[in-house]
PDB file with one MODEL, atoms N, CA, C and O in Angstrom:
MODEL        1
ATOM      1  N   UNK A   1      -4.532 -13.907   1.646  1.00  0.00           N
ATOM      2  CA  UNK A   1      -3.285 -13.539   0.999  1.00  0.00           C
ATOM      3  C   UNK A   1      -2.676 -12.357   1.745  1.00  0.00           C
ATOM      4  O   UNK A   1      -3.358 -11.344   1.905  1.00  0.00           O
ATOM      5  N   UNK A   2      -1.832 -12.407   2.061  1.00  0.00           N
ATOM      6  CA  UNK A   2      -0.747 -11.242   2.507  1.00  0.00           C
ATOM      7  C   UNK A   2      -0.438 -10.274   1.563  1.00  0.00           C
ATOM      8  O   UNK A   2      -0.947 -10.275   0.442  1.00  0.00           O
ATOM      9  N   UNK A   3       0.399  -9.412   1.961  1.00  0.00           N
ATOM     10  CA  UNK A   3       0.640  -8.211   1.007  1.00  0.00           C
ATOM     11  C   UNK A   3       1.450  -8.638  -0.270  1.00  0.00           C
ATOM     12  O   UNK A   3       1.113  -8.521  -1.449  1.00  0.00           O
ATOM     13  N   UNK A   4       3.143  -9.407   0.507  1.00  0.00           N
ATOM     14  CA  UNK A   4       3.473  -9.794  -0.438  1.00  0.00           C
ATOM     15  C   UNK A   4       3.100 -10.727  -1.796  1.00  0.00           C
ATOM     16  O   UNK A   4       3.673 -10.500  -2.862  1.00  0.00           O
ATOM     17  N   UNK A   5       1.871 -12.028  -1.637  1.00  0.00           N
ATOM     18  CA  UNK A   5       1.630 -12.654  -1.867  1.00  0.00           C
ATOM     19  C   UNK A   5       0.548 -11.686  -3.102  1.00  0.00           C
ATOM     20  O   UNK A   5       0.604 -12.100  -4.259  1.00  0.00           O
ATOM     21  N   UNK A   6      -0.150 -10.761  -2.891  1.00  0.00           N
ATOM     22  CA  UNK A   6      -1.203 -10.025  -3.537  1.00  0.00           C
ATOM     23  C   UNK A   6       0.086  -9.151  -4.612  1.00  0.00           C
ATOM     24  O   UNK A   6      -0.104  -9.259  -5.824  1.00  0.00           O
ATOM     25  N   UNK A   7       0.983  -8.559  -4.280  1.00  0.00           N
ATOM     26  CA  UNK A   7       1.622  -7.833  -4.891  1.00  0.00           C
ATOM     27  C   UNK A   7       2.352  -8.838  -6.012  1.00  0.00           C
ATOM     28  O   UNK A   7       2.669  -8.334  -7.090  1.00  0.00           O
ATOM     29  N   UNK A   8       2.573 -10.004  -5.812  1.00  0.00           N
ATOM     30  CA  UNK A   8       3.841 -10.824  -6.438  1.00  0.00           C
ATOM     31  C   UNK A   8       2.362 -11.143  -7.420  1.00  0.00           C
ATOM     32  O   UNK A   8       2.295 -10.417  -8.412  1.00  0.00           O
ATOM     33  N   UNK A   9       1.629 -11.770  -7.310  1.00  0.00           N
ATOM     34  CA  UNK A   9       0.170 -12.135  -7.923  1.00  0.00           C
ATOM     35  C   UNK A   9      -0.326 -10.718  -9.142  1.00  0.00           C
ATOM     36  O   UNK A   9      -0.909 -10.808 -10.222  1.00  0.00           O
ATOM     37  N   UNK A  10       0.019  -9.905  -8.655  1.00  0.00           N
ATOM     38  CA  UNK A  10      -0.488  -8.674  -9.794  1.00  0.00           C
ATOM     39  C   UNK A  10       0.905  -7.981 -10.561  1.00  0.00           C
ATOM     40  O   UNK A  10       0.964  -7.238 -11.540  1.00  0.00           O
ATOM     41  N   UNK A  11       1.568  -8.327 -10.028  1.00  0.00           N
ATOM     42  CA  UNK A  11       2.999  -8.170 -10.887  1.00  0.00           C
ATOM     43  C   UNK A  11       2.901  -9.679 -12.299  1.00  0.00           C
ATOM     44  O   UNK A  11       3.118  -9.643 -13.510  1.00  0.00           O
ATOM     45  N   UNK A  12       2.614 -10.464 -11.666  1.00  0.00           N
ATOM     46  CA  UNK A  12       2.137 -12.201 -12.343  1.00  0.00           C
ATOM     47  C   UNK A  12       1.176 -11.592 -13.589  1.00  0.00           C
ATOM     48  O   UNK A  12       1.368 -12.036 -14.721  1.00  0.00           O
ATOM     49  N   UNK A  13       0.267 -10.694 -13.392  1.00  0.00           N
ATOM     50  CA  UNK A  13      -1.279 -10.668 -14.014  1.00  0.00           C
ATOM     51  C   UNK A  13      -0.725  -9.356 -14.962  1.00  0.00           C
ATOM     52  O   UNK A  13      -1.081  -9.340 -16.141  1.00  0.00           O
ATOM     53  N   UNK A  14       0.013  -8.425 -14.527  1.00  0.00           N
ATOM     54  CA  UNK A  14       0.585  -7.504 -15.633  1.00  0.00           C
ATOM     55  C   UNK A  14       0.108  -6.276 -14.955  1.00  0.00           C
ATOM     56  O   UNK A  14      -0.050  -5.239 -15.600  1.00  0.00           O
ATOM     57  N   UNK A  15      -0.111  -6.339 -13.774  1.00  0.00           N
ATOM     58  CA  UNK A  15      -1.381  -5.250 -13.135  1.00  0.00           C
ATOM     59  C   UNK A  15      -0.626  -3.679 -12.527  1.00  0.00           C
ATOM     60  O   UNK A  15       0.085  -3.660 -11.521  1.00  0.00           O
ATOM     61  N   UNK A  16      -0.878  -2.707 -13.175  1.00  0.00           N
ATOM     62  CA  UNK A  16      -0.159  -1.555 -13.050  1.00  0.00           C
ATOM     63  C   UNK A  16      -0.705  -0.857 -11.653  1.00  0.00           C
ATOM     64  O   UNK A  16      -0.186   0.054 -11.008  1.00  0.00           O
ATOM     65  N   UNK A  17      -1.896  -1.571 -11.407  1.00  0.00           N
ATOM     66  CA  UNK A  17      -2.680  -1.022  -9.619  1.00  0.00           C
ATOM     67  C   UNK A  17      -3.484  -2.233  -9.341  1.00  0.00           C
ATOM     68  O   UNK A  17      -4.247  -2.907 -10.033  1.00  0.00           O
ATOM     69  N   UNK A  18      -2.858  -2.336  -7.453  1.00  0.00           N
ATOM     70  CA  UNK A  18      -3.370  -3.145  -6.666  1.00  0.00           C
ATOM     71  C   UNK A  18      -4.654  -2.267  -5.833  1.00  0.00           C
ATOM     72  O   UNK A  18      -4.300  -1.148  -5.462  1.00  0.00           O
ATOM     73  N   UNK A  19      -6.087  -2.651  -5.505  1.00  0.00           N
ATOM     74  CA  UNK A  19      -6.930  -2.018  -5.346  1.00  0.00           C
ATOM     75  C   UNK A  19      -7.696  -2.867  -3.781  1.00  0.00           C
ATOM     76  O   UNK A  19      -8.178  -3.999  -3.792  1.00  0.00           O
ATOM     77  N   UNK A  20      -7.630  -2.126  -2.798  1.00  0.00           N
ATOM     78  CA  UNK A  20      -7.761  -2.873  -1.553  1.00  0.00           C
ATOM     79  C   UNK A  20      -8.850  -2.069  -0.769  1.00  0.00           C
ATOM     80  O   UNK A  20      -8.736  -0.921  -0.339  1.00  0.00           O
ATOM     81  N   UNK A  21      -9.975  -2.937  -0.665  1.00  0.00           N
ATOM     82  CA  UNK A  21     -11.228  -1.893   0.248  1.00  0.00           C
ATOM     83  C   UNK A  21     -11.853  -2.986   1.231  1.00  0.00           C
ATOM     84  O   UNK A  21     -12.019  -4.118   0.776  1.00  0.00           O
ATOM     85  N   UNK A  22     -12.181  -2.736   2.448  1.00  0.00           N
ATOM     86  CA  UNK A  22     -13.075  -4.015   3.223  1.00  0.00           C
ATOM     87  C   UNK A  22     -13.994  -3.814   3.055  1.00  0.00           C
ATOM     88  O   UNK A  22     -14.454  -2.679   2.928  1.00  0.00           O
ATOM     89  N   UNK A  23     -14.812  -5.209   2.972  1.00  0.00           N
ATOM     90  CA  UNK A  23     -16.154  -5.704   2.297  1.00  0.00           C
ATOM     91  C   UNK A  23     -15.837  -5.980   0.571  1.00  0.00           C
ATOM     92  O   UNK A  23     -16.745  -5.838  -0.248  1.00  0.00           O
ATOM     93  N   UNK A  24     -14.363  -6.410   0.140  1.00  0.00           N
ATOM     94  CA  UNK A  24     -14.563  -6.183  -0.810  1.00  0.00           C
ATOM     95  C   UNK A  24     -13.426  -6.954  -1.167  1.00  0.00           C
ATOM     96  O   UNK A  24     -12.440  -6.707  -0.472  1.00  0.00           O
ATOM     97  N   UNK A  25     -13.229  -8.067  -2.305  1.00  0.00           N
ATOM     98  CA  UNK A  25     -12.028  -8.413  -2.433  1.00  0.00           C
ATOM     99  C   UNK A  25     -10.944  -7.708  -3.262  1.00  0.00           C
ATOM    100  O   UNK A  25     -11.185  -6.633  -3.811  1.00  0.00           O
ATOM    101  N   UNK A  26      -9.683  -8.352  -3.358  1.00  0.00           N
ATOM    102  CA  UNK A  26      -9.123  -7.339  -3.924  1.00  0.00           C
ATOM    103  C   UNK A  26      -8.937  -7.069  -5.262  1.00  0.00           C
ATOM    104  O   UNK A  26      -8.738  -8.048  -5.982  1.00  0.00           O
ATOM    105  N   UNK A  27      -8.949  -6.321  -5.608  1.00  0.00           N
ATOM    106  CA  UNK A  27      -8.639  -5.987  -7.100  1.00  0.00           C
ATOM    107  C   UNK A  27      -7.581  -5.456  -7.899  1.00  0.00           C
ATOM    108  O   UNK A  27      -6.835  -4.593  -7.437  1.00  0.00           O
ATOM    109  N   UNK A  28      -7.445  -5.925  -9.126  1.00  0.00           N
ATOM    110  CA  UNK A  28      -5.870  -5.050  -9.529  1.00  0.00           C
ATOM    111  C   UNK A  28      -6.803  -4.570 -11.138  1.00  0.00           C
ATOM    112  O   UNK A  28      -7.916  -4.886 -11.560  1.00  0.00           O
ATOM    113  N   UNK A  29      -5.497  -3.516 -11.792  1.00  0.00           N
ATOM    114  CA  UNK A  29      -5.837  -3.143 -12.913  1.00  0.00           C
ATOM    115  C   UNK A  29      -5.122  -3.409 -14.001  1.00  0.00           C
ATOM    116  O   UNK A  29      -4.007  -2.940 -14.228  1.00  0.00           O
ATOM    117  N   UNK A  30      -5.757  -4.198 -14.736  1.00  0.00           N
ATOM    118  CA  UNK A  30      -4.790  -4.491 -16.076  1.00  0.00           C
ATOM    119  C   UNK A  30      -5.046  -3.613 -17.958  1.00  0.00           C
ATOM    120  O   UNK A  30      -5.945  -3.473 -18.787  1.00  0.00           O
ATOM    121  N   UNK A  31      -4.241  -3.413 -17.858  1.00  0.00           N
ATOM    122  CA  UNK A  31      -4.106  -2.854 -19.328  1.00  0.00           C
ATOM    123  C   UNK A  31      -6.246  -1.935 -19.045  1.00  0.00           C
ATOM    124  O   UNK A  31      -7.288  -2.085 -19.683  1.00  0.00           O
ATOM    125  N   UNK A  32      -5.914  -1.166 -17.906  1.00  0.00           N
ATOM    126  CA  UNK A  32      -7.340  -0.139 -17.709  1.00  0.00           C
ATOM    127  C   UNK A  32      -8.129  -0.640 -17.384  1.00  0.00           C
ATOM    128  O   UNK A  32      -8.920  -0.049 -16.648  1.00  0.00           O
ATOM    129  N   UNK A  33      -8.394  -2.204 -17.800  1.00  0.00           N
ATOM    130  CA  UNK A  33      -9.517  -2.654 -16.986  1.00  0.00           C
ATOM    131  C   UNK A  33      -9.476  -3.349 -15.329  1.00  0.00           C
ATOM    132  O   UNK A  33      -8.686  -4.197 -14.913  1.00  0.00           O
ATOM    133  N   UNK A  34     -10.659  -2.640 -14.542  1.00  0.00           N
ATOM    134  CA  UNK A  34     -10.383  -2.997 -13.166  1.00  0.00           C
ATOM    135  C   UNK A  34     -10.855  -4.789 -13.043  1.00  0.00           C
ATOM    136  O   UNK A  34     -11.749  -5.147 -13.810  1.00  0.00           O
ATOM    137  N   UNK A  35     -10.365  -5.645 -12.276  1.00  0.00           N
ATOM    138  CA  UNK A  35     -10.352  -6.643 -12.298  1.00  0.00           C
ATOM    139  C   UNK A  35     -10.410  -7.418 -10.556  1.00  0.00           C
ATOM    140  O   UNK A  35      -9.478  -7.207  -9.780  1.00  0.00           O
ATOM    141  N   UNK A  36     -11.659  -8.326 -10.131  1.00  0.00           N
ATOM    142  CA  UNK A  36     -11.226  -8.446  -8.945  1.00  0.00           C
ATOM    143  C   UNK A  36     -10.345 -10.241  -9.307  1.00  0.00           C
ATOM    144  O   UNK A  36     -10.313 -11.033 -10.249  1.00  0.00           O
ATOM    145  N   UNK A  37      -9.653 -10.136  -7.655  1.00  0.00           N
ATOM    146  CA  UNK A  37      -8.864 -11.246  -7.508  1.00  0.00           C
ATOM    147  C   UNK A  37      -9.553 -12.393  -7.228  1.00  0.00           C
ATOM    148  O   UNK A  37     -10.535 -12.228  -6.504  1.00  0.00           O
ATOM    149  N   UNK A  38      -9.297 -13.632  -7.631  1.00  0.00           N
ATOM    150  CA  UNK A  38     -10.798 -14.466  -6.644  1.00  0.00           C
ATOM    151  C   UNK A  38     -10.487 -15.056  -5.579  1.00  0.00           C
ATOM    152  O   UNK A  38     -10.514 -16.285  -5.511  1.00  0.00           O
ATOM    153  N   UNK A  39     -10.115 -14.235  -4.497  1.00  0.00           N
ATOM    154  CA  UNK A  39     -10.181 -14.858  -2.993  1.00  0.00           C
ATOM    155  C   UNK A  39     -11.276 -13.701  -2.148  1.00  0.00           C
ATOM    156  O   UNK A  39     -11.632 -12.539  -2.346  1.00  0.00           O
ATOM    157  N   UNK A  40     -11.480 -14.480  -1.393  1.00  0.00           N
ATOM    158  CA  UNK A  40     -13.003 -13.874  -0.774  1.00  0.00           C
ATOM    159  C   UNK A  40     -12.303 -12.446  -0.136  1.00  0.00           C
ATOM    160  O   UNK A  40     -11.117 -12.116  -0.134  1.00  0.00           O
ATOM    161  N   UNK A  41     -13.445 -11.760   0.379  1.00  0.00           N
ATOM    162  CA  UNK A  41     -13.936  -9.910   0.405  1.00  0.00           C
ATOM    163  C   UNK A  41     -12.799 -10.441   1.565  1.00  0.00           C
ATOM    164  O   UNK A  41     -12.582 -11.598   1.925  1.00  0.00           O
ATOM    165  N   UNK A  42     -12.075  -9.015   2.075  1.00  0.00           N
ATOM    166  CA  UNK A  42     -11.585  -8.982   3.130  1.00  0.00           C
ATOM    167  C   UNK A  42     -12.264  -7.962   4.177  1.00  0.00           C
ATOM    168  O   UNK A  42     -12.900  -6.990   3.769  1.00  0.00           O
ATOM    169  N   UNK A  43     -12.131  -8.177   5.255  1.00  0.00           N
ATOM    170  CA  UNK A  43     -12.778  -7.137   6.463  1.00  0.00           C
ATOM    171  C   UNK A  43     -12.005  -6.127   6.564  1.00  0.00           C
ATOM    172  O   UNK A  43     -10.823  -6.283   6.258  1.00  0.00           O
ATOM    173  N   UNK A  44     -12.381  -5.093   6.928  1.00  0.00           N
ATOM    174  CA  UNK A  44     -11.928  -3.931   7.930  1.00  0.00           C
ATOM    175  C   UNK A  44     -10.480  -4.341   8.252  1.00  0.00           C
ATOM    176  O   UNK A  44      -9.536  -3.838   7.643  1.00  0.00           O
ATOM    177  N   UNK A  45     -10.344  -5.128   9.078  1.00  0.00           N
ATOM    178  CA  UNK A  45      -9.185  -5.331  10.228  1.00  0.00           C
ATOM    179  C   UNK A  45      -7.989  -6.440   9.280  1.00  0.00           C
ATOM    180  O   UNK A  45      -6.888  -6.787   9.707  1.00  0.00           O
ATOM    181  N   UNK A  46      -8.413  -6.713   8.331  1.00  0.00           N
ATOM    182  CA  UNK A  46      -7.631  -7.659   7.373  1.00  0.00           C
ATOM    183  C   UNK A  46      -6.981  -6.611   6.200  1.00  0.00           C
ATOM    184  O   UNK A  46      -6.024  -6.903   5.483  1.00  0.00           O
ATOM    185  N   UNK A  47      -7.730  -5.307   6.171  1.00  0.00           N
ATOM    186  CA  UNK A  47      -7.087  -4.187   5.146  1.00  0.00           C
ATOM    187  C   UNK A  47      -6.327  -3.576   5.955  1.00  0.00           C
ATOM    188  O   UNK A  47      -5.325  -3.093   5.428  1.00  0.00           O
ATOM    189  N   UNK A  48      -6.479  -3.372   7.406  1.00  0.00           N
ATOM    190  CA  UNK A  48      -5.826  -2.794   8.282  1.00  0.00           C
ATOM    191  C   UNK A  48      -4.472  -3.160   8.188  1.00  0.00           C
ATOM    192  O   UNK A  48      -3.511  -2.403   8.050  1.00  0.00           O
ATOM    193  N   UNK A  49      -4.481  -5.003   8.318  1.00  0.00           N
ATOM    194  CA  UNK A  49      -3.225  -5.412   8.694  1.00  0.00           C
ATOM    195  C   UNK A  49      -2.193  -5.261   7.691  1.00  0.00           C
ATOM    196  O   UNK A  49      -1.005  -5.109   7.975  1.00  0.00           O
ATOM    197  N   UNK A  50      -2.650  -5.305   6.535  1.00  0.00           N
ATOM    198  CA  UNK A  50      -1.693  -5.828   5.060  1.00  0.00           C
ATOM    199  C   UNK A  50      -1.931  -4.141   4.795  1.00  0.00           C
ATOM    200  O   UNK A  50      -1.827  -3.994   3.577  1.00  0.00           O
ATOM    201  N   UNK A  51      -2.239  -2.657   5.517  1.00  0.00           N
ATOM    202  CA  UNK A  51      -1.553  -1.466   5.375  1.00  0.00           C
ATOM    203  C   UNK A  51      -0.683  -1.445   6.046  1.00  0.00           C
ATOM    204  O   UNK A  51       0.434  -1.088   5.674  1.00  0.00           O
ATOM    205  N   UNK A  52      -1.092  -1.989   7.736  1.00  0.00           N
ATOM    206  CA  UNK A  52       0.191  -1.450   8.864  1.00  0.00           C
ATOM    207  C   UNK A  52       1.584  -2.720   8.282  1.00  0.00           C
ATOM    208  O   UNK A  52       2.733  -2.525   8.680  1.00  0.00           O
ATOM    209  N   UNK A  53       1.340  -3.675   7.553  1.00  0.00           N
ATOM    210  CA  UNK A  53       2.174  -4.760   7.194  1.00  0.00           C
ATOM    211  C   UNK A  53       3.446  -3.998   6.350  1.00  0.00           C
ATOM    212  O   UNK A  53       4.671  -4.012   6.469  1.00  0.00           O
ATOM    213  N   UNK A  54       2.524  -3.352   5.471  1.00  0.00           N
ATOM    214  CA  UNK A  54       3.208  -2.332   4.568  1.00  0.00           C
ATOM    215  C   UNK A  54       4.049  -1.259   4.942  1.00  0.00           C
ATOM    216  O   UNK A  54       5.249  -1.216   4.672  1.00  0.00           O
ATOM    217  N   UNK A  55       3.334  -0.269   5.652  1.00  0.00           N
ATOM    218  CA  UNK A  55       4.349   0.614   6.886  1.00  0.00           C
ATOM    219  C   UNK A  55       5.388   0.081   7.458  1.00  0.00           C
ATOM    220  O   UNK A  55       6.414   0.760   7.458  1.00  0.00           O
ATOM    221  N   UNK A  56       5.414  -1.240   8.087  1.00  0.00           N
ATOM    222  CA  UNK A  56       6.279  -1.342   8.746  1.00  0.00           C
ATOM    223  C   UNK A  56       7.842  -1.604   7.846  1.00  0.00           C
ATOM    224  O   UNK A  56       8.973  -1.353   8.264  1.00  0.00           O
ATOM    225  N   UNK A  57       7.423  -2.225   6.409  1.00  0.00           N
ATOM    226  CA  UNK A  57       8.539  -2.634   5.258  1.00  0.00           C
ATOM    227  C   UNK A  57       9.022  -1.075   5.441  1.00  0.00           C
ATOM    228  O   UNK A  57      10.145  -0.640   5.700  1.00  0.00           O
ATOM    229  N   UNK A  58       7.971  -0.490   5.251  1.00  0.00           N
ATOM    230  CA  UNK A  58       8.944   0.729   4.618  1.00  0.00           C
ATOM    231  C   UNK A  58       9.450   1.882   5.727  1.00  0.00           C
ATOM    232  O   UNK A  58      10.330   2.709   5.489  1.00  0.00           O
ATOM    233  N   UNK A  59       8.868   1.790   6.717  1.00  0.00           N
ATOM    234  CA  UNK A  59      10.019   1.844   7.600  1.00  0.00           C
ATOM    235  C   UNK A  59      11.329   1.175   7.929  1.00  0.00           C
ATOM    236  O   UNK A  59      12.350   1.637   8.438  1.00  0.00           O
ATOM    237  N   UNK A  60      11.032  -0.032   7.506  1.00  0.00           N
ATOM    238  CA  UNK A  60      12.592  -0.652   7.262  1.00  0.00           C
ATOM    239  C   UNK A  60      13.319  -0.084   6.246  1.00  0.00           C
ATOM    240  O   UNK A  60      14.513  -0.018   6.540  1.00  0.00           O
ATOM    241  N   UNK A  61      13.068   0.322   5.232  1.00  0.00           N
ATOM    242  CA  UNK A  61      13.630   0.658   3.939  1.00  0.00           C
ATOM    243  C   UNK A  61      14.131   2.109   4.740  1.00  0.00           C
ATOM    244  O   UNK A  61      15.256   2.215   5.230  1.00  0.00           O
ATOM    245  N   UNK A  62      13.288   2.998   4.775  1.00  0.00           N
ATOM    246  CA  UNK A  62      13.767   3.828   5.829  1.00  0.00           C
ATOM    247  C   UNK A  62      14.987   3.841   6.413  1.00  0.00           C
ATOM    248  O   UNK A  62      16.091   4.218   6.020  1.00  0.00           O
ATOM    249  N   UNK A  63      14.511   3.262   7.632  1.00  0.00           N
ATOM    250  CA  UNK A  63      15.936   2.885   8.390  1.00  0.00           C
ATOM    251  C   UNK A  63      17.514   2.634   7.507  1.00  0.00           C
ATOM    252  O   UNK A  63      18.636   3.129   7.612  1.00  0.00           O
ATOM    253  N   UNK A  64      17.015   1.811   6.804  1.00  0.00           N
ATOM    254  CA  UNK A  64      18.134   1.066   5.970  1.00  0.00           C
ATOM    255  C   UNK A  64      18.626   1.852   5.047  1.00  0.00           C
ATOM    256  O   UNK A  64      19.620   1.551   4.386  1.00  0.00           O
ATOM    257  N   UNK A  65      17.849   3.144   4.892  1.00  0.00           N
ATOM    258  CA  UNK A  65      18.661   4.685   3.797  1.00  0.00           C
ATOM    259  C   UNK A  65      19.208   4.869   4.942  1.00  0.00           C
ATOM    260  O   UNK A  65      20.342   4.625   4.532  1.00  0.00           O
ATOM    261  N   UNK A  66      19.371   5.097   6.053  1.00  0.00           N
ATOM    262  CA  UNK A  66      19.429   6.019   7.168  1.00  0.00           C
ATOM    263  C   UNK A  66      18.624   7.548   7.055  1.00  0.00           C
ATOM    264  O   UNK A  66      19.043   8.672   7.331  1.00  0.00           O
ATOM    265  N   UNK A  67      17.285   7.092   6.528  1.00  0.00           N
ATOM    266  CA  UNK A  67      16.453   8.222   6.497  1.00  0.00           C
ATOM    267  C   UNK A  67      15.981   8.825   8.074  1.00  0.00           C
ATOM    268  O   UNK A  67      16.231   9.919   8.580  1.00  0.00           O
ATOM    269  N   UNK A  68      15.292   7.788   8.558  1.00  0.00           N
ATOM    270  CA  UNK A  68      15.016   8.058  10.008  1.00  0.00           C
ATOM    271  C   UNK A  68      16.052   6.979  11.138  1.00  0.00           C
ATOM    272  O   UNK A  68      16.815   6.069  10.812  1.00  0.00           O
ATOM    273  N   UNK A  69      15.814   7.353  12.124  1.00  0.00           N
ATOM    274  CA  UNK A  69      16.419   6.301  13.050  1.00  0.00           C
ATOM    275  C   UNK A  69      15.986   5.186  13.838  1.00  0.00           C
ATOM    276  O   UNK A  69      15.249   5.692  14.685  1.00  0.00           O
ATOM    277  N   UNK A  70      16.028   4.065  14.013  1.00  0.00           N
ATOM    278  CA  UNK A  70      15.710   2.692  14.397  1.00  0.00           C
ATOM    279  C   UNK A  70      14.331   2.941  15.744  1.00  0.00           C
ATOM    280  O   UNK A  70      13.355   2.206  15.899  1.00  0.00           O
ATOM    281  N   UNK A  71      14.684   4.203  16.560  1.00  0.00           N
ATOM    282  CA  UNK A  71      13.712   4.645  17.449  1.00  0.00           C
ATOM    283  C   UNK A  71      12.740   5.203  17.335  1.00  0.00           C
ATOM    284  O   UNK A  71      11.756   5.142  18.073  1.00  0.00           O
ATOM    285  N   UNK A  72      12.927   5.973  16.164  1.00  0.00           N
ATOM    286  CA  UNK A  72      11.744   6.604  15.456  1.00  0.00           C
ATOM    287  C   UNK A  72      10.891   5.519  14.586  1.00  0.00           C
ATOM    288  O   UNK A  72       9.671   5.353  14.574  1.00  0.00           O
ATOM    289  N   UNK A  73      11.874   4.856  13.886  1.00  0.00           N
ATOM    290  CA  UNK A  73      10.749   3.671  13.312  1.00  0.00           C
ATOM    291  C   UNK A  73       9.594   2.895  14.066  1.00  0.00           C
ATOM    292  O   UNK A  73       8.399   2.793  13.788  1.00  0.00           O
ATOM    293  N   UNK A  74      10.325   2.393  15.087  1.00  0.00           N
ATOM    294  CA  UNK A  74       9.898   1.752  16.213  1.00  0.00           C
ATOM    295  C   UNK A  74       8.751   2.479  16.365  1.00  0.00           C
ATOM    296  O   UNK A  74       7.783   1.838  15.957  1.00  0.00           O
ATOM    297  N   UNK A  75       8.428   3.726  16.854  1.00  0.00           N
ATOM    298  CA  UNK A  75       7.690   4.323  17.394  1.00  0.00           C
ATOM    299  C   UNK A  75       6.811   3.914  16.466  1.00  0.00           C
ATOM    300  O   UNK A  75       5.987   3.182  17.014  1.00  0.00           O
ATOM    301  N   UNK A  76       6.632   4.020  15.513  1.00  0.00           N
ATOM    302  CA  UNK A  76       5.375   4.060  14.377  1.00  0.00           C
ATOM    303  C   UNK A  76       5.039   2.768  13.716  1.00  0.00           C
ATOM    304  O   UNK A  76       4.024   2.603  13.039  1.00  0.00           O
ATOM    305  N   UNK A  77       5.871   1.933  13.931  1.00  0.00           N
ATOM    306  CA  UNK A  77       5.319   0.082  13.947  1.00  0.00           C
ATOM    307  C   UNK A  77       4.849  -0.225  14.063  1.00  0.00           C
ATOM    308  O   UNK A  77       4.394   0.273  15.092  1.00  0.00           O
ATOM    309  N   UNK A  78       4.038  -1.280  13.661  1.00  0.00           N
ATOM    310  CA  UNK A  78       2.608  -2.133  14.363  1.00  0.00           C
ATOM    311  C   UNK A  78       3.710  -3.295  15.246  1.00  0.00           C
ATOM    312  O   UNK A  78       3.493  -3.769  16.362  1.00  0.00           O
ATOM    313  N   UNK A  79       4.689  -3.507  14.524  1.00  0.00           N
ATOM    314  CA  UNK A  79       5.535  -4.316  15.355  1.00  0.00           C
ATOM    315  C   UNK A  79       6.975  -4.038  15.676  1.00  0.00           C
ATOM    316  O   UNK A  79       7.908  -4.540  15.049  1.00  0.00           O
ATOM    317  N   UNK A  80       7.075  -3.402  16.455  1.00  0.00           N
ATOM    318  CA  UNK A  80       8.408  -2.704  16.647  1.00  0.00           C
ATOM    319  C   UNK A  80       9.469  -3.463  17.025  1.00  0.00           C
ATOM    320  O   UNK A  80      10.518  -2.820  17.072  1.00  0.00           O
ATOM    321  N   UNK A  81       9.552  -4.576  17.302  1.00  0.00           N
ATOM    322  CA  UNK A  81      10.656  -5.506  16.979  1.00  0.00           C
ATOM    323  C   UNK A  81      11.078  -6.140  15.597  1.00  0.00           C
ATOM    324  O   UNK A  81      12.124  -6.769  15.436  1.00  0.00           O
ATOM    325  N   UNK A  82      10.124  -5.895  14.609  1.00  0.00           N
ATOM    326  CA  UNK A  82      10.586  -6.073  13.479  1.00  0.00           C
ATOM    327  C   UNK A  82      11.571  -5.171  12.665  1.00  0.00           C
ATOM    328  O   UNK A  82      12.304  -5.476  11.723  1.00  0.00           O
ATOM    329  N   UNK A  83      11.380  -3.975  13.294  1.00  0.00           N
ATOM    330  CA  UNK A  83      12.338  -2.899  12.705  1.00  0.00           C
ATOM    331  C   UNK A  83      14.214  -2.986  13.496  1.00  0.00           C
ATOM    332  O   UNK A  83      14.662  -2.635  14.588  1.00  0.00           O
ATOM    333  N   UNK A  84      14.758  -3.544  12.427  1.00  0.00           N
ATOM    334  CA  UNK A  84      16.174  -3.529  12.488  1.00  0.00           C
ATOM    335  C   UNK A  84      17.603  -3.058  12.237  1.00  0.00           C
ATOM    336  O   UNK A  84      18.096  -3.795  11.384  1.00  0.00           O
ATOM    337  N   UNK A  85      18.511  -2.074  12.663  1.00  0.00           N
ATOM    338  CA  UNK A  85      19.768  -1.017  12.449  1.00  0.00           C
ATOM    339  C   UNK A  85      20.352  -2.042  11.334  1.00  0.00           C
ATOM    340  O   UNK A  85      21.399  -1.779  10.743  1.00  0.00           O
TER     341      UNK A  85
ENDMDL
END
């Protein structure tokens, strides 16, 4: 599952926190109780991606206040062609 796909899924479940660790699948929290998701543990490099996945949105959002500038985003991208003026 991707970021969006995990986030739209715990918004679905009522879940006030999405909970993401490798070696571990993911979990959200509903009404206090912690709860895992049932798709298998993710690795290291699979929490990696769906953080830097995340950074890069919100460097768009960024951009798109005109908080920072399209070059500066870039710089800090995992994919710097995704970031757009």
């Amino acid at each position: 599952m991707d970021i969006t796909e995990l986030l739209a899924f715990s918004v679905q479940q009522g879940a006030s926190d999405l909970h993401l660790s490798a070696g571990l699948p993911p979990m959200i929290r509903v009404d206090g109780d912690v709860r895992r998701v049932n798709v298998p543990a993710q690795d290291h490099a699979e929490v990696q991606a769906i953080g830097m996945q995340t950074m890069d949105q919100c460097l768009q959002d960024l951009v798109g206040k005109r908080i920072i500038a399209v070059e500066a985003a870039r710089e800090k991208a995992r994919q710097p062609d995704s970031i757009t003026s």
